[in-house]
C-alpha positions as CSV (number, residue, x, y, z in Angstrom):
1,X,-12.5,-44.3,7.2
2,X,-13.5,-41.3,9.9
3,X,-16.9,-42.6,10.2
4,X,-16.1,-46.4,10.7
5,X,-13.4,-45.4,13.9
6,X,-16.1,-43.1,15.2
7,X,-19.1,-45.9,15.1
8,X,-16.5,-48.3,16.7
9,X,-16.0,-45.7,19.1
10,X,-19.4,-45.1,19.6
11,X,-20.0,-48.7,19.9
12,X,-17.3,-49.3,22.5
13,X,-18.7,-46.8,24.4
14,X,-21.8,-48.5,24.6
15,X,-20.8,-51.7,25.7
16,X,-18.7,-50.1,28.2
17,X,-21.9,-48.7,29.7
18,X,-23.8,-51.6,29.6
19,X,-21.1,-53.3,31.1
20,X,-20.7,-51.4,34.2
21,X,-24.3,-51.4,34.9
22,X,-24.1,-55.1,34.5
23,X,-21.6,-55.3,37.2
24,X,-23.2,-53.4,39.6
């Protein structure tokens, strides 16, 4: 159950990332 909250973390994280340099 640890593992799958980290990857969504992980993914999140990501996708946040991306996103911002998206917007700029």
């Amino acid at each position: 159950l640890l593992l799958i909250f980290l990857l969504a973390v992980s993914l999140a994280y990501e996708w946040t990332q991306k996103g911002l340099e998206w917007t700029e």
